[in-house]
N, C-alpha and C positions, 0 to 999 in steps of 0.2 A: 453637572451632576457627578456625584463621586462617588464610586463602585469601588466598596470593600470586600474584599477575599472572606472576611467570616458571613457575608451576606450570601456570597453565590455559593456555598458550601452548604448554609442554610437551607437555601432554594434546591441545590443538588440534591439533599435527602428528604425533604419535600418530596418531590415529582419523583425520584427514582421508581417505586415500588407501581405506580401510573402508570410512567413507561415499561416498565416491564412487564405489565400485567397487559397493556396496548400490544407488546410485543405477541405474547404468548396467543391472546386471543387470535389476532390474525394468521399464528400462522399453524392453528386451531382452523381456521377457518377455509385455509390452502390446503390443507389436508382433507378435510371435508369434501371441497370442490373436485381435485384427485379424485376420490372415493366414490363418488356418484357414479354407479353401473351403466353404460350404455343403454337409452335404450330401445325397447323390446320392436320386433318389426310386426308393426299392425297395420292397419289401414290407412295408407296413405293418401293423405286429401291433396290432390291438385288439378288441374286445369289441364284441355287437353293440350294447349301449344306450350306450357311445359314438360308437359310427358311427349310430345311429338319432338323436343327440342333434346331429350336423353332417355331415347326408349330401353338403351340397355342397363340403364339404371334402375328402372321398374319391372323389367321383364321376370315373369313369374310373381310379380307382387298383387297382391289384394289391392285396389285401389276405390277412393268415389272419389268420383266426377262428376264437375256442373258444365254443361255444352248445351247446343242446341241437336236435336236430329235431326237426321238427314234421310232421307229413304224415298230417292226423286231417281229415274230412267239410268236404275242400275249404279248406283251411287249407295253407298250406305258409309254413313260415318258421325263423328260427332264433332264437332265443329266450337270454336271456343266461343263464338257471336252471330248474330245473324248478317252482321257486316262483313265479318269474316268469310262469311259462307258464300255471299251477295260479288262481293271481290275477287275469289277463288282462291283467298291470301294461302300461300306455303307454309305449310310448318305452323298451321293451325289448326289442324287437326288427327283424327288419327281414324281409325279403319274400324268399325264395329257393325257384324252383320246381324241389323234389326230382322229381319226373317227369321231368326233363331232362336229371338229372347222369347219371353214368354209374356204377355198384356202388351205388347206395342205391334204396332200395325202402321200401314202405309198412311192415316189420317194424323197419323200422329208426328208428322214428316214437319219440320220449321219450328218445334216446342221447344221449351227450354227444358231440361229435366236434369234430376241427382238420379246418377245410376253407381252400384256397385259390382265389381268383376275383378277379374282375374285377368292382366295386360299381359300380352306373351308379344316379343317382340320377333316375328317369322318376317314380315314383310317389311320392317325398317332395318335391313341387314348393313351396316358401313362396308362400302365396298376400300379397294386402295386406295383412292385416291381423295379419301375423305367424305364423296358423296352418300347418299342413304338411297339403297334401290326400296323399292315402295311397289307390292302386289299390283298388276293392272288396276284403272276401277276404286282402287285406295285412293282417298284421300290424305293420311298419311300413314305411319307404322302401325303396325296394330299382329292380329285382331284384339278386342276388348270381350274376354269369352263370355257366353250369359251368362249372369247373372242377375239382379233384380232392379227394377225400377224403385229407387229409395220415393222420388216423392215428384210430378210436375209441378215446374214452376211459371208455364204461362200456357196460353192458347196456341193453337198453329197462327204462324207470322203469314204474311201475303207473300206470295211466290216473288222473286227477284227479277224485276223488269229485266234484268242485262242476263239471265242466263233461262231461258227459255225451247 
C-alpha cells in the first residue's frame, strides 16, 4: 500500500478539530473533578470492629451501627456478630452502656439491632507502645453515648455454650 503525503494532510484536518475538542472536554472534566467540595461530615455508617479497629478517627463523630448486644454479668457492649461475641474475638467490638439508652433492657441482650450515637473515644486511648488500653469490663473502645435505637433486626440469640 502506498501512503501519499496529500492523504495524511487530508486525514490531519479531518480529525484535528475531534481532537481538540476530545482535548478540551477532558480536561473540562479534570477540572470538574478538582472542584468537587469535600464532603460534609454526617453520619457515619459502620461496623463496630471497624470503629474498634480506629477509634480516634470517629471519636466525637455521629455514628450507626449494626452489632449484636450485649448486656450479660456486667459486660455491656456491641459486638460485630454473635460469633464474634461466642469467641470473645478482639477488636470486635466496642463499649456501649445499655443501662443508659432508653427502650433497651437486659432481654434484649444477643439482638441484632441499628443503633445511632455519638462515639467518644475515653477508653480506647493508644498508649506508647502502640497498644489500646480499654476501660475494665469493655469490650472494646467506646463509650457509644445514648442515643436511639434505629430499628431491631432479629430476636435474642441462645446464650453461648463456651461462655457461661
Amino acid at each position: 500500500m502506498i501512503f501519499r503525503a496529500d492523504k495524511a494532510t487530508a486525514l490531519h484536518r479531518r480529525f484535528k478539530p475531534i481532537v481538540a475538542g476530545s482535548l478540551a472536554a477532558a480536561s473540562l472534566l479534570v477540572a470538574a473533578c478538582v472542584s468537587i467540595p469535600p464532603r460534609k461530615a454526617g453520619i457515619a455508617k459502620i461496623n463496630p470492629a471497624s470503629l474498634a479497629a480506629a477509634p480516634a478517627t470517629y471519636d466525637g463523630r455521629e455514628v450507626e451501627i449494626v452489632g449484636l448486644v450485649i448486656w450479660e454479668s456486667g459486660v455491656f457492649g456491641l459486638y460485630q456478630t454473635y460469633g464474634a461475641y461466642c469467641r470473645g474475638a478482639q477488636g470486635a467490638a466496642i463499649d456501649v452502656r445499655w443501662d443508659q439508652w432508653p427502650g433497651v433492657t437486659p432481654k434484649d441482650s444477643r439482638r441484632r439491632v441499628m443503633v445511632r450515637g455519638v462515639f467518644r473515644n475515653r477508653g480506647g486511648v493508644t498508649q506508647a507502645d502502640g497498644s489500646t488500653a480499654i476501660a475494665a469490663g469493655a469490650p472494646g473502645p467506646g463509650p457509644l453515648e445514648p442515643g436511639a435505637v434505629v430499628r431491631w433486626l432479629s430476636n435474642p440469640e441462645r446464650p453461648c455454650p463456651n461462655r457461661q
